[in-house]
C-alpha positions in Angstrom: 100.6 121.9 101.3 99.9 125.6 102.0 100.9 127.7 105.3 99.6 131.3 105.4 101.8 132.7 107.8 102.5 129.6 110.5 105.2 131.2 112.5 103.2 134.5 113.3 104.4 135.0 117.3 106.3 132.1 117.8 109.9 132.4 119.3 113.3 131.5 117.4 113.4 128.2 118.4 109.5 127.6 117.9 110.4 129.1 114.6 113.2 126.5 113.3 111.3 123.4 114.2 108.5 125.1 112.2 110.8 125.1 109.1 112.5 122.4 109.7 108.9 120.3 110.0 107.8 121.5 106.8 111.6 120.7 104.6 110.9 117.0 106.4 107.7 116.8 105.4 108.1 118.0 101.5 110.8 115.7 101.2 109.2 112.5 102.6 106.3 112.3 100.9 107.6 114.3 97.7 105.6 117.2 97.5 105.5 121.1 97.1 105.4 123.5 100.1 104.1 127.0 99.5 104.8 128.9 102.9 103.7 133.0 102.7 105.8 134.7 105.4 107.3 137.6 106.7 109.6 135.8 108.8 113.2 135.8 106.9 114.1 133.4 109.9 112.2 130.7 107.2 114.4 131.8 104.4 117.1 128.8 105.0 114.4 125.9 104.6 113.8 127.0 101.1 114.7 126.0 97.5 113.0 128.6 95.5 111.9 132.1 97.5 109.9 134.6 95.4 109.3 137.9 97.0 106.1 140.0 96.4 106.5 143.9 96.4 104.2 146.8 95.0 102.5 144.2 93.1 105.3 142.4 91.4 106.9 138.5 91.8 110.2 138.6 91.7 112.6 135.4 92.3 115.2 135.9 95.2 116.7 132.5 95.4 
């Protein structure tokens, strides 16, 4: 599943059962969830975060 940016505007709380819809859904049916944020708020539903500046991919967690 892809998700370009699916907490743009919402609230806190709007933007933890965002995150904690997609870890639910990636672990039910098994599959890979590649959210692209600028929300840190997301950070905590993640296994793997890579960060993007000036062009490079680094890992951060």
């Amino acid at each position: 599943m892809l998700a370009d940016e699916p907490t743009a505007s919402l609230d806190t709380q709007n933007v933890e059962e965002v995150g904690q819809l997609f870890k639910d859904l990636a672990k039910k049916r098994d599959k890979a969830v590649i959210l692209v944020t600028h929300d840190p708020r997301l950070e905590k539903y993640a296994d793997h975060i890579y960060e993007m500046m000036d062009g490079l991919m680094t890992k951060k967690k």
